[in-house]
Chimera marker file (.cmm) of the C-alpha trace (Angstrom):
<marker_set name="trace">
<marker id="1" x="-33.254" y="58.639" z="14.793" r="1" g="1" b="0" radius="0.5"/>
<marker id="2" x="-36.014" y="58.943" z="12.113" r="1" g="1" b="0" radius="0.5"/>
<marker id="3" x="-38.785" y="61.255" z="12.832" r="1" g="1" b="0" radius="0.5"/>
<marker id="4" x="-41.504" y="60.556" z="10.821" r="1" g="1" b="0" radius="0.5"/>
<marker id="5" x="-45.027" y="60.292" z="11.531" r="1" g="1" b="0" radius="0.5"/>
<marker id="6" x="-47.631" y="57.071" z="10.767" r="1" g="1" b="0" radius="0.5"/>
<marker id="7" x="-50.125" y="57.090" z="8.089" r="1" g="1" b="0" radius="0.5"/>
<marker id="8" x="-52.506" y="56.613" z="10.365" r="1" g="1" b="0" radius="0.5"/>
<marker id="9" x="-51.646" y="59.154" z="12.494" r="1" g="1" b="0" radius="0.5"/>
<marker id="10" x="-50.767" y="61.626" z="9.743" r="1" g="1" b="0" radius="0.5"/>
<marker id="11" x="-54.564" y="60.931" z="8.868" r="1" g="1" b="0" radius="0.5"/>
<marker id="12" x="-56.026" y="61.512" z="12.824" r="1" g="1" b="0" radius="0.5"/>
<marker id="13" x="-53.921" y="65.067" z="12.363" r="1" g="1" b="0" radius="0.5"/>
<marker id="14" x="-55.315" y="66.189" z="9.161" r="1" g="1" b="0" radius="0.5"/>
<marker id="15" x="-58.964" y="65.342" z="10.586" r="1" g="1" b="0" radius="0.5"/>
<marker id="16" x="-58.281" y="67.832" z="13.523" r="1" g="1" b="0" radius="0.5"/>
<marker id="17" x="-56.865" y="70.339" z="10.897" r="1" g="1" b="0" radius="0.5"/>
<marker id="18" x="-59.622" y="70.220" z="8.744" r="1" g="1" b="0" radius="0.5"/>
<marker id="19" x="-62.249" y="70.476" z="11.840" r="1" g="1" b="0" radius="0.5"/>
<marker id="20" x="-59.577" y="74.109" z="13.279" r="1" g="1" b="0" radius="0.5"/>
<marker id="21" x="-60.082" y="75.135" z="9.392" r="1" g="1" b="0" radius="0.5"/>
<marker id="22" x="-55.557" y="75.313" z="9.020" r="1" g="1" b="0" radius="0.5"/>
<marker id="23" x="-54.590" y="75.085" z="5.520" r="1" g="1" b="0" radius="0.5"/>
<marker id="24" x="-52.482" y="72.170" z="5.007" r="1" g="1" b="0" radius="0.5"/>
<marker id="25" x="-49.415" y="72.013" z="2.158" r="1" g="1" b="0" radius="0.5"/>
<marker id="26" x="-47.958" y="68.993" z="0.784" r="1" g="1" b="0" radius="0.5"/>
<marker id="27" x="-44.819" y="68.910" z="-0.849" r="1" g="1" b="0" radius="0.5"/>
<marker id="28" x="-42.640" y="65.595" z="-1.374" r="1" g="1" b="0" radius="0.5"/>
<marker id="29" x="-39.203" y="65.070" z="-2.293" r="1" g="1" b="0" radius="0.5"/>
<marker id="30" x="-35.891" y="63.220" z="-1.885" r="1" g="1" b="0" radius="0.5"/>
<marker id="31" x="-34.063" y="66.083" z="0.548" r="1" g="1" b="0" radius="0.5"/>
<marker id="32" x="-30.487" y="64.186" z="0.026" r="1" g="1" b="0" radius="0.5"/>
<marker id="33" x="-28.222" y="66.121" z="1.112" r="1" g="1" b="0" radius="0.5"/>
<marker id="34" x="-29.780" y="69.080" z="2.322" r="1" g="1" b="0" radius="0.5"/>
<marker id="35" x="-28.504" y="72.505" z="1.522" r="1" g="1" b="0" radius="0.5"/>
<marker id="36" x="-29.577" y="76.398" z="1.062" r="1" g="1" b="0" radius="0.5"/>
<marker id="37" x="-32.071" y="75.772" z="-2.278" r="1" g="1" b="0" radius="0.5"/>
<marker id="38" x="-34.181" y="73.170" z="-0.132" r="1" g="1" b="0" radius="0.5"/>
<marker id="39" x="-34.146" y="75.103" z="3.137" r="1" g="1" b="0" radius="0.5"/>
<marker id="40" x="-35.572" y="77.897" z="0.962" r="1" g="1" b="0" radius="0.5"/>
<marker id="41" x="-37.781" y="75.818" z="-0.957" r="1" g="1" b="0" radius="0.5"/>
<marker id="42" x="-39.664" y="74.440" z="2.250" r="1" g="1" b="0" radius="0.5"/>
<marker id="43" x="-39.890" y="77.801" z="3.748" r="1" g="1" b="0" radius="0.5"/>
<marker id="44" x="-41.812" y="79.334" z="0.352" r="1" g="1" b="0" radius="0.5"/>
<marker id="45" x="-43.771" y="75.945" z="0.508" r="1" g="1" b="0" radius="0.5"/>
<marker id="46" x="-44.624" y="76.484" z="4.584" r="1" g="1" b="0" radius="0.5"/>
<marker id="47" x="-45.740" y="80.290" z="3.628" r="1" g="1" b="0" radius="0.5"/>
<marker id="48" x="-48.310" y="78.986" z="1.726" r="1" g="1" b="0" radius="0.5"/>
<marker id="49" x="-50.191" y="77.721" z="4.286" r="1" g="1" b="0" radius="0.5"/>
<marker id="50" x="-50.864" y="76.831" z="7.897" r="1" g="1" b="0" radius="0.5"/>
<marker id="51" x="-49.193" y="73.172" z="8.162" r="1" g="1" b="0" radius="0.5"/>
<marker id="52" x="-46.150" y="71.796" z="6.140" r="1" g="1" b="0" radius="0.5"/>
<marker id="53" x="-46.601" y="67.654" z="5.149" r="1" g="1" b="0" radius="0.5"/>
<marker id="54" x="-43.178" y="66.619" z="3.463" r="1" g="1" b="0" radius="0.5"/>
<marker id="55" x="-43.605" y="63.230" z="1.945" r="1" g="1" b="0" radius="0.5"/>
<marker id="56" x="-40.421" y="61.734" z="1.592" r="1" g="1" b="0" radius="0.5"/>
<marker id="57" x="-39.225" y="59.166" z="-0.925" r="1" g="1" b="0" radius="0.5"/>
<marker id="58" x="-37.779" y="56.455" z="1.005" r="1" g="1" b="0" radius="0.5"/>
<marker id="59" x="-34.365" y="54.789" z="0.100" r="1" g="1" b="0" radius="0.5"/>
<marker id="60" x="-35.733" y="51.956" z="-2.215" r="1" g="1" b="0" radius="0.5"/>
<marker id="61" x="-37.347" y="54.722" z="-3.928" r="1" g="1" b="0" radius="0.5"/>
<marker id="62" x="-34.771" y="57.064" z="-4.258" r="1" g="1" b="0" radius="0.5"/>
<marker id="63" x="-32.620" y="54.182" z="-6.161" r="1" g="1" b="0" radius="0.5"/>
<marker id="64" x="-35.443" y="53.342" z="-8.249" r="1" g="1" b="0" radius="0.5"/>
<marker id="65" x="-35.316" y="57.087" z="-9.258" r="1" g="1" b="0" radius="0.5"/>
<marker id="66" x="-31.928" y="58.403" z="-9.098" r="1" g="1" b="0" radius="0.5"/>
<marker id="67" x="-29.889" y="55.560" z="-9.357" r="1" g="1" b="0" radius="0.5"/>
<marker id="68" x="-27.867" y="52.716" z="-7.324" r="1" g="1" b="0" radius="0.5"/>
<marker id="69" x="-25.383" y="55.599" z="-5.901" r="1" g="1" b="0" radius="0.5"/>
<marker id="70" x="-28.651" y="57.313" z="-4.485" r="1" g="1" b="0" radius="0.5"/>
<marker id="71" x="-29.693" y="58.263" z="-1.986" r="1" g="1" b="0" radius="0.5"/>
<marker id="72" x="-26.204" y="59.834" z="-0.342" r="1" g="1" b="0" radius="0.5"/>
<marker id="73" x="-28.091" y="60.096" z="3.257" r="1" g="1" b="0" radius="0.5"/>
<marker id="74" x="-30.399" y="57.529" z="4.813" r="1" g="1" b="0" radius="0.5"/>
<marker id="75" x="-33.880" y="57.719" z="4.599" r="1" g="1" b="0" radius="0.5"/>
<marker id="76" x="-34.027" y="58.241" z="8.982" r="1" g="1" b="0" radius="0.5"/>
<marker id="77" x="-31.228" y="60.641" z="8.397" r="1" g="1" b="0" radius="0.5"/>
<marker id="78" x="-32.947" y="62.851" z="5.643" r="1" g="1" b="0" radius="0.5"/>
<marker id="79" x="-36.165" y="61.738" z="7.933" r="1" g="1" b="0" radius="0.5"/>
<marker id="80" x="-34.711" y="63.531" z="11.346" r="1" g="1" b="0" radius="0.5"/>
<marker id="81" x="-32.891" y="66.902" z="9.619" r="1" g="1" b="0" radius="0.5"/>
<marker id="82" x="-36.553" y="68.054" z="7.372" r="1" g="1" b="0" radius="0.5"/>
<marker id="83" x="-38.440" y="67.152" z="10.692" r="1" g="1" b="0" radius="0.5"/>
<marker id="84" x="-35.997" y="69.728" z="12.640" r="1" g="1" b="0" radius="0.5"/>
<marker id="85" x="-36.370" y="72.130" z="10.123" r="1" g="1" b="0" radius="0.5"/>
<marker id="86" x="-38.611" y="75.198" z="11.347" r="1" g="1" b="0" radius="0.5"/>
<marker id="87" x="-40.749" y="75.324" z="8.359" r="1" g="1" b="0" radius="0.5"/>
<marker id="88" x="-41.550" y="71.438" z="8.560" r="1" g="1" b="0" radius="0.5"/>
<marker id="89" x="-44.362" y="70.156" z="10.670" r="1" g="1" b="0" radius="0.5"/>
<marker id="90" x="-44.666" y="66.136" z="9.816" r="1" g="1" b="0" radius="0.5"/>
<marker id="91" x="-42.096" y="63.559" z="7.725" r="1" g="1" b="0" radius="0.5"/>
<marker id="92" x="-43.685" y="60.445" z="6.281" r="1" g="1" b="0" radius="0.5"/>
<marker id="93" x="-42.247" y="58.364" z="4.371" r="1" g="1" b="0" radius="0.5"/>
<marker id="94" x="-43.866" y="56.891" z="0.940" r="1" g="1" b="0" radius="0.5"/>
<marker id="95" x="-42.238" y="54.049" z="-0.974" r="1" g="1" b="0" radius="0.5"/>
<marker id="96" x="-44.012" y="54.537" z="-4.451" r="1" g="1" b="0" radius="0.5"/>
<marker id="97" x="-42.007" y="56.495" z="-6.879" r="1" g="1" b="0" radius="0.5"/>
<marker id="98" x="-44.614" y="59.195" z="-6.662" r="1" g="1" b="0" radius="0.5"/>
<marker id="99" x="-46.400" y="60.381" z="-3.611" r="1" g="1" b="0" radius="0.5"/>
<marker id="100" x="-50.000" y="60.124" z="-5.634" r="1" g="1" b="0" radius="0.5"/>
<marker id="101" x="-51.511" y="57.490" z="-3.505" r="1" g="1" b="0" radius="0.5"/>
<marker id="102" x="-50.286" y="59.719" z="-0.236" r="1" g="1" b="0" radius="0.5"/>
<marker id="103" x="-52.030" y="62.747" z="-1.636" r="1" g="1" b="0" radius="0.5"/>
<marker id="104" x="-54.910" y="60.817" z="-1.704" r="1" g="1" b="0" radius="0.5"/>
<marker id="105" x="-54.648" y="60.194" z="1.994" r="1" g="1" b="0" radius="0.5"/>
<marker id="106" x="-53.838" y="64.070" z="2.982" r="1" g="1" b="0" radius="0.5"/>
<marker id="107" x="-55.903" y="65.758" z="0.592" r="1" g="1" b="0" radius="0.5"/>
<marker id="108" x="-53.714" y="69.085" z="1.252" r="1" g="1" b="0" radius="0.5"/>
<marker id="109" x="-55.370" y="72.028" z="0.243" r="1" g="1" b="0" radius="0.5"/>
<marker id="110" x="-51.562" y="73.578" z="-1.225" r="1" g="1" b="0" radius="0.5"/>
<marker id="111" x="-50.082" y="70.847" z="-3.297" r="1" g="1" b="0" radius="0.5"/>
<marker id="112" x="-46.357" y="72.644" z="-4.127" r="1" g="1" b="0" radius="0.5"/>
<marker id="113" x="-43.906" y="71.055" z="-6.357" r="1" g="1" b="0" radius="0.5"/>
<marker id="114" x="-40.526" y="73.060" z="-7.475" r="1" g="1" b="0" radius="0.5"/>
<marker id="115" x="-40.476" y="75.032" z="-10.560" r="1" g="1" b="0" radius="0.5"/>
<marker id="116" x="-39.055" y="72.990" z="-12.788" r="1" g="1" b="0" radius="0.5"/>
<marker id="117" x="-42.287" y="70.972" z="-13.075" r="1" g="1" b="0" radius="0.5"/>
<marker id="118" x="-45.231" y="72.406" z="-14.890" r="1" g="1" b="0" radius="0.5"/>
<marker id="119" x="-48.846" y="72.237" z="-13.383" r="1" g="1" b="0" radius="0.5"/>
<marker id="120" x="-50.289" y="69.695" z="-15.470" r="1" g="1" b="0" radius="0.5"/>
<marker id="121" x="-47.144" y="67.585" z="-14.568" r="1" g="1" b="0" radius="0.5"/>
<marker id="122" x="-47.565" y="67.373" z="-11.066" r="1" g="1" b="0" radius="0.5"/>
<marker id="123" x="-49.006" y="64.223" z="-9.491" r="1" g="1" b="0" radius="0.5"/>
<marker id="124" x="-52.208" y="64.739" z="-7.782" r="1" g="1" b="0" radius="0.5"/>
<marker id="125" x="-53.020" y="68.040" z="-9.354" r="1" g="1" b="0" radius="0.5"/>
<marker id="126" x="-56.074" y="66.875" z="-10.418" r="1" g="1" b="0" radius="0.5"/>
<marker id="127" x="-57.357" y="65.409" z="-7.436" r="1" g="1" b="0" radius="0.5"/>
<marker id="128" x="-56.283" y="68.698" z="-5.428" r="1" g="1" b="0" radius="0.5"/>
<marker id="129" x="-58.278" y="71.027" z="-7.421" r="1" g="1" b="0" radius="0.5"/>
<marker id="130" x="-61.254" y="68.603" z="-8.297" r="1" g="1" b="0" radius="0.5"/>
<marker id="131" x="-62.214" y="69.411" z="-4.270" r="1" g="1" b="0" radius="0.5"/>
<marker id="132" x="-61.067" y="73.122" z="-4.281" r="1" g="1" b="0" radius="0.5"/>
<marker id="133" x="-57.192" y="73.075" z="-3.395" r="1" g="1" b="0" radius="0.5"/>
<marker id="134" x="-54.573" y="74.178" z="-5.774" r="1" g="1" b="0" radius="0.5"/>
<marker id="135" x="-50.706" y="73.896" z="-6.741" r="1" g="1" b="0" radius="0.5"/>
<marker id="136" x="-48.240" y="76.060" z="-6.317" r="1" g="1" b="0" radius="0.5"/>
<marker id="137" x="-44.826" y="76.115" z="-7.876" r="1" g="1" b="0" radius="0.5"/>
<marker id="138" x="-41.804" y="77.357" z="-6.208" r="1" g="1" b="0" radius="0.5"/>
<marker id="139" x="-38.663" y="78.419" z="-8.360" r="1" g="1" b="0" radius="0.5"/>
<marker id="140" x="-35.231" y="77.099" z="-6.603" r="1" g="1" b="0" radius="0.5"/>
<marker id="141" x="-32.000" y="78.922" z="-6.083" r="1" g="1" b="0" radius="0.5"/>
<marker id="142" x="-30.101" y="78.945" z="-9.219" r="1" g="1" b="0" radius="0.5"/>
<marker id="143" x="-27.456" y="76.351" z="-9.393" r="1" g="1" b="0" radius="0.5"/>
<marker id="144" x="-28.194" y="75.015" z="-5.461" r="1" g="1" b="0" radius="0.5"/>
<marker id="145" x="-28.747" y="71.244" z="-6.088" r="1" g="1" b="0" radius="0.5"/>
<marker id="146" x="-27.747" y="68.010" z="-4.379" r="1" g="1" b="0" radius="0.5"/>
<marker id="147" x="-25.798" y="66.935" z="-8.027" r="1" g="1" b="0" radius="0.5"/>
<marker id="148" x="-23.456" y="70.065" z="-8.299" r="1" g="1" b="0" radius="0.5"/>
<marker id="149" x="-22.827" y="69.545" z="-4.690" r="1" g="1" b="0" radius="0.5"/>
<marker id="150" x="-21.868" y="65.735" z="-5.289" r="1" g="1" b="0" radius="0.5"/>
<marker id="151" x="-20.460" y="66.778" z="-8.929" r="1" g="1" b="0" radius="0.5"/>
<marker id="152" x="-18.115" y="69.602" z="-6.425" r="1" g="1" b="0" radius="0.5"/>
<marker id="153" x="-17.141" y="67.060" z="-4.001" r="1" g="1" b="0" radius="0.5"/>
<marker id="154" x="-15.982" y="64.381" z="-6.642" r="1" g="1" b="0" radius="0.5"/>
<marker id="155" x="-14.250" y="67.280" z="-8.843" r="1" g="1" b="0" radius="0.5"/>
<marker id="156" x="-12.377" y="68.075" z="-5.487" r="1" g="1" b="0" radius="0.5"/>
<marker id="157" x="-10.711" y="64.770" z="-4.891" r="1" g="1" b="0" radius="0.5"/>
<marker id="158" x="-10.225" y="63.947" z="-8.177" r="1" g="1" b="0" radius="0.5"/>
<marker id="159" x="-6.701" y="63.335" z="-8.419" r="1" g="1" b="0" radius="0.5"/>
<link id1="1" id2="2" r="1" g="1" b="0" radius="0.2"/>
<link id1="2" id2="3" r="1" g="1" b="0" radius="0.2"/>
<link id1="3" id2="4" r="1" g="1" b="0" radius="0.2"/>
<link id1="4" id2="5" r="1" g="1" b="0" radius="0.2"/>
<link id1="5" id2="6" r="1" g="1" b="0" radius="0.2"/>
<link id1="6" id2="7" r="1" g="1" b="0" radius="0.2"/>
<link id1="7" id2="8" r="1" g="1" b="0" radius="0.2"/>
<link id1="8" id2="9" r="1" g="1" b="0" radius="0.2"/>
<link id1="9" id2="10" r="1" g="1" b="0" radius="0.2"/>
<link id1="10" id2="11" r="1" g="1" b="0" radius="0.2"/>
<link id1="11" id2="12" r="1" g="1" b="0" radius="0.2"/>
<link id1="12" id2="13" r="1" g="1" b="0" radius="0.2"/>
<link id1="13" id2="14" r="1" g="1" b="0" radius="0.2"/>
<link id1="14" id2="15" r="1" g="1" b="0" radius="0.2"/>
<link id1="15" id2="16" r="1" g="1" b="0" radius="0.2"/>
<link id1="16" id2="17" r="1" g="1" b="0" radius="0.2"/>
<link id1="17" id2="18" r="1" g="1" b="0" radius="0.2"/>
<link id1="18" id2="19" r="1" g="1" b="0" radius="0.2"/>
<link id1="19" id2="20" r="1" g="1" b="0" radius="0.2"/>
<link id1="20" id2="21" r="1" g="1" b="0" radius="0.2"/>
<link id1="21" id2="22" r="1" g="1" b="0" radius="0.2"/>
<link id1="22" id2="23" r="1" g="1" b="0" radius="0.2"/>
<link id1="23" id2="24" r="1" g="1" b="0" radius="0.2"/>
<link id1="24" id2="25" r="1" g="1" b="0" radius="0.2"/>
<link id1="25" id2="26" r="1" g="1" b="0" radius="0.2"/>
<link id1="26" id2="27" r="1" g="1" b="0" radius="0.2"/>
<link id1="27" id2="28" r="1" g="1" b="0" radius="0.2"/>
<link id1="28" id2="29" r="1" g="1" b="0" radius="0.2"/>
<link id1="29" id2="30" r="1" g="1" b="0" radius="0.2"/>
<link id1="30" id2="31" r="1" g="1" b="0" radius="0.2"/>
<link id1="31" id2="32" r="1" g="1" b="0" radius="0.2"/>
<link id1="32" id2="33" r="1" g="1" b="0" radius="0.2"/>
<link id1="33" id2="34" r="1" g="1" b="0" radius="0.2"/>
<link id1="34" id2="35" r="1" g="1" b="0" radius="0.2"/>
<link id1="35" id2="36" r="1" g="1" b="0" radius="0.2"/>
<link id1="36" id2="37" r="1" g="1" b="0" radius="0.2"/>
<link id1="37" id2="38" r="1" g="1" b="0" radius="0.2"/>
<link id1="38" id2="39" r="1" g="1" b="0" radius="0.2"/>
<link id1="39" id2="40" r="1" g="1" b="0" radius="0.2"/>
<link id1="40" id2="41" r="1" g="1" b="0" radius="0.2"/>
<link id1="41" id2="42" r="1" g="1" b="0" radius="0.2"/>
<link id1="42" id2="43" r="1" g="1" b="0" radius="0.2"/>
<link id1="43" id2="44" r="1" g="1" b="0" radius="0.2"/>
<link id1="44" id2="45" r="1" g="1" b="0" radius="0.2"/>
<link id1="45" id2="46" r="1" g="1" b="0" radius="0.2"/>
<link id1="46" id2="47" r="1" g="1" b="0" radius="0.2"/>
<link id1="47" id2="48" r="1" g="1" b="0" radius="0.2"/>
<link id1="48" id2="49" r="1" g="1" b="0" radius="0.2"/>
<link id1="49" id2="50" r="1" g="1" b="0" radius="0.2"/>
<link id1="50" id2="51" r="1" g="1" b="0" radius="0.2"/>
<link id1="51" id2="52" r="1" g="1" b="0" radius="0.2"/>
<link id1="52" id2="53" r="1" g="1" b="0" radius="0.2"/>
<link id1="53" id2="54" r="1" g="1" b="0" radius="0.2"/>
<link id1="54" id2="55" r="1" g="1" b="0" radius="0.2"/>
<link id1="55" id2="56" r="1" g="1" b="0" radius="0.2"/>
<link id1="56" id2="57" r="1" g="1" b="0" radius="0.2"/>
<link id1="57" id2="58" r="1" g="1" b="0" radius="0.2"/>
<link id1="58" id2="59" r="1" g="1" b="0" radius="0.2"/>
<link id1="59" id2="60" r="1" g="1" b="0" radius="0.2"/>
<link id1="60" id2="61" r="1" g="1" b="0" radius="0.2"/>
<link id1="61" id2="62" r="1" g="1" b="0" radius="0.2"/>
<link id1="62" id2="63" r="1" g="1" b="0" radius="0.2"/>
<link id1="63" id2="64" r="1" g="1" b="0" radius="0.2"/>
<link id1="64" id2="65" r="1" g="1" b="0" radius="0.2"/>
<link id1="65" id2="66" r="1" g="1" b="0" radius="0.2"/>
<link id1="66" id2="67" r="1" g="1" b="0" radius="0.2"/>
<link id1="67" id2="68" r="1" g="1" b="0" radius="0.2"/>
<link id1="68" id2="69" r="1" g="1" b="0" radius="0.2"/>
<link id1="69" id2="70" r="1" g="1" b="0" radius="0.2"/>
<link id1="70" id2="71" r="1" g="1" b="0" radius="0.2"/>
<link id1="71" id2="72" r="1" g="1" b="0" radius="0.2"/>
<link id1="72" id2="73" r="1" g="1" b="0" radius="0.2"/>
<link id1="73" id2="74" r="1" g="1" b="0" radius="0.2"/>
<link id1="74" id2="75" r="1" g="1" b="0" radius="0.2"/>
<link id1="75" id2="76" r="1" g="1" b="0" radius="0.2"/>
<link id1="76" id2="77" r="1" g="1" b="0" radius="0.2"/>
<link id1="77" id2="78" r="1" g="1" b="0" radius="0.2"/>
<link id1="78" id2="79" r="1" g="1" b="0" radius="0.2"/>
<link id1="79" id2="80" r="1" g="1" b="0" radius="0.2"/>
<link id1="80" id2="81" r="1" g="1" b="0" radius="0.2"/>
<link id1="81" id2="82" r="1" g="1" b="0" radius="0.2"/>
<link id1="82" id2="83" r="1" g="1" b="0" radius="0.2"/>
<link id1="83" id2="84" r="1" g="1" b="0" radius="0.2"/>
<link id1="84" id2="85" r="1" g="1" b="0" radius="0.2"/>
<link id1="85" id2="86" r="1" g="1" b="0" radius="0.2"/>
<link id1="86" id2="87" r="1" g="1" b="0" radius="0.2"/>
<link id1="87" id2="88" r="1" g="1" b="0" radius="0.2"/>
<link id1="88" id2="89" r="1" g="1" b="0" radius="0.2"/>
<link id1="89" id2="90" r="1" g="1" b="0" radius="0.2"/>
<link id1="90" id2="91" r="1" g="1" b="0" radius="0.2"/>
<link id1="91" id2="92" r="1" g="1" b="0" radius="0.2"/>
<link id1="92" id2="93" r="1" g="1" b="0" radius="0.2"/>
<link id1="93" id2="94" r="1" g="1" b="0" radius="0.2"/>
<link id1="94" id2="95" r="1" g="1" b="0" radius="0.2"/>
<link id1="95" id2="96" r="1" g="1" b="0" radius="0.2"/>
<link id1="96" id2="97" r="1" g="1" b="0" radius="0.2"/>
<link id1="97" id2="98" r="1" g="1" b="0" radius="0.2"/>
<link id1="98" id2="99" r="1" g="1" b="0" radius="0.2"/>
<link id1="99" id2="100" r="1" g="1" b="0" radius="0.2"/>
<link id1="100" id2="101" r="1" g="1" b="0" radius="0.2"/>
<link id1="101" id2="102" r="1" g="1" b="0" radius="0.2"/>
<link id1="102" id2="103" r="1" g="1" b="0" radius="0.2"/>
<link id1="103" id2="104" r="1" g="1" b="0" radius="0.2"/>
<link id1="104" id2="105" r="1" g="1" b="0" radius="0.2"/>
<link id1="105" id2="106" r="1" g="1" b="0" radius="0.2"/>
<link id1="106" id2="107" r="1" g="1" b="0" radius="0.2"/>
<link id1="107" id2="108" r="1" g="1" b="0" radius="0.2"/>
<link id1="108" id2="109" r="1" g="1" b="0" radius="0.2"/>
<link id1="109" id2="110" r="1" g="1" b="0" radius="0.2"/>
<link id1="110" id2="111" r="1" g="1" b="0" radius="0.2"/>
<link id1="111" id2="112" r="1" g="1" b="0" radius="0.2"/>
<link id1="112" id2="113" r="1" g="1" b="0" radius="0.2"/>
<link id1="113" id2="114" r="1" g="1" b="0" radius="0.2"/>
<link id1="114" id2="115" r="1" g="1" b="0" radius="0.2"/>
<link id1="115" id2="116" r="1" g="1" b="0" radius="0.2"/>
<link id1="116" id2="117" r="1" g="1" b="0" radius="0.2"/>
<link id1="117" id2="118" r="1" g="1" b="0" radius="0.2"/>
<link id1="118" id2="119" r="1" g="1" b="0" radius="0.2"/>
<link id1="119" id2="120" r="1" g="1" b="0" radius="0.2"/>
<link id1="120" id2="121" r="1" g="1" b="0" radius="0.2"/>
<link id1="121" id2="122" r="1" g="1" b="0" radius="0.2"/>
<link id1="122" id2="123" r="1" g="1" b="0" radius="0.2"/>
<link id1="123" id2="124" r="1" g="1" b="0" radius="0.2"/>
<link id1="124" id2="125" r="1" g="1" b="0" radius="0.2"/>
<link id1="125" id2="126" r="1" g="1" b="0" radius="0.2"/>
<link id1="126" id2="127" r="1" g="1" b="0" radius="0.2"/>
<link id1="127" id2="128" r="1" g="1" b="0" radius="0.2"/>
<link id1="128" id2="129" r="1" g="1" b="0" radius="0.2"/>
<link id1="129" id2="130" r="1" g="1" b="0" radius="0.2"/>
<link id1="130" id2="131" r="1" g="1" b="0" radius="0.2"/>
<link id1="131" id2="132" r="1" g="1" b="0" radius="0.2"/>
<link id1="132" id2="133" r="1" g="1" b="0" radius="0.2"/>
<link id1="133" id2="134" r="1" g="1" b="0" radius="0.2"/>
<link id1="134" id2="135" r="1" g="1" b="0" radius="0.2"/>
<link id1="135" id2="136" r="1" g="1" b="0" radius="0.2"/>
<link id1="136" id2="137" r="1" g="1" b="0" radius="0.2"/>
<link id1="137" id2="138" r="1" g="1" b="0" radius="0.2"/>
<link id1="138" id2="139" r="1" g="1" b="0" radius="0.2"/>
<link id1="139" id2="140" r="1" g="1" b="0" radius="0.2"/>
<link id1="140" id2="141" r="1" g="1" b="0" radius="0.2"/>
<link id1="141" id2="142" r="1" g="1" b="0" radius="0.2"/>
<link id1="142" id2="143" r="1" g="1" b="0" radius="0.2"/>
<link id1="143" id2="144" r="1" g="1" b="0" radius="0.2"/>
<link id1="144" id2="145" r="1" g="1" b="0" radius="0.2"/>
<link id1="145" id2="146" r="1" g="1" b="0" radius="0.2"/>
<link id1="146" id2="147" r="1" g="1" b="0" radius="0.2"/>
<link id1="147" id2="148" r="1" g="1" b="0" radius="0.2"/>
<link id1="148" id2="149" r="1" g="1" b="0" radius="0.2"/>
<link id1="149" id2="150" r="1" g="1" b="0" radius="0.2"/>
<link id1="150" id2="151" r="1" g="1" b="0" radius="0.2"/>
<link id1="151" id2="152" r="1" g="1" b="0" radius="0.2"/>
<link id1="152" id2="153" r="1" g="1" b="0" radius="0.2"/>
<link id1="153" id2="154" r="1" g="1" b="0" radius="0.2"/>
<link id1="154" id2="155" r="1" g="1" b="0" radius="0.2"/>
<link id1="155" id2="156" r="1" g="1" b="0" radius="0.2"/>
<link id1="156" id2="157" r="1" g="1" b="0" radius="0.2"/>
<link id1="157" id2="158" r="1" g="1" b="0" radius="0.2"/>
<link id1="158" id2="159" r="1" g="1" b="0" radius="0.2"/>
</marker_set>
């Protein structure tokens, strides 16, 4: 079911980008449970650019991160739902806890992150804009997150 894309191959692609001058975004997340605020947040993140790269964290990473109840959905779940999204291009999965060594890989020209980071907090900023590129951070839907939706559910059935 998962629809992700090789490193390798993610790599061939960004060389034919480059060449047809198409300004590539990166973003990277854990997309568990997907609902309204990320479907928004890709779309901003697409807008900024030509191509849309979604790194995402896969499950070993996600527990490392968020915990042993994380990640809710399955990496080649979370892997074939951004990948049918219309503002998503390529899925590639990264086991690291941060998608630096990736980014080193893509070189995007748009490195987005949400807004709840800062710019000098985001990994790879540095390396983006030491060759020209730049970050751009994206504000999310107040009070759309995967944690109020679990937080909802469990409230629900609480009895």
């Amino acid at each position: 079911m998962s629809s992700t894309i090789s490193l390798d191959d993610l790599k061939s692609i960004r060389k034919k980008l480059k060449e047809e001058n198409k300004k590539v975004v990166f973003t990277n997340g854990v997309f568990d449970l997907i609902h309204a605020g990320h479907v928004d947040y890709l779309s901003k993140a697409k807008a900024s650019g030509d191509v849309l790269i979604v790194g995402l964290n896969t499950d070993e990473s996600v527990k490392r991160i968020k915990g042993h109840n994380r990640p809710i959905l399955m990496q080649d779940e979370r892997a074939f739902i951004l990948s049918n999204l219309k503002s998503v291009d390529y899925v590639i999965l990264f086991e690291e806890d941060t998608p630096e060594r990736l980014i080193c890989e893509v070189l995007p020209d748009i490195l987005v992150k949400g807004g709840d980071y800062t710019a000098e907090g985001v990994v790879g900023r540095e390396l983006v804009e030491s060759y020209g590129g730049r970050v751009e951070l994206i504000n999310f839907i107040d009070g759309k997150s995967t944690t109020s939706i679990i937080n909802k559910i469990l409230e629900s059935y609480k009895d």
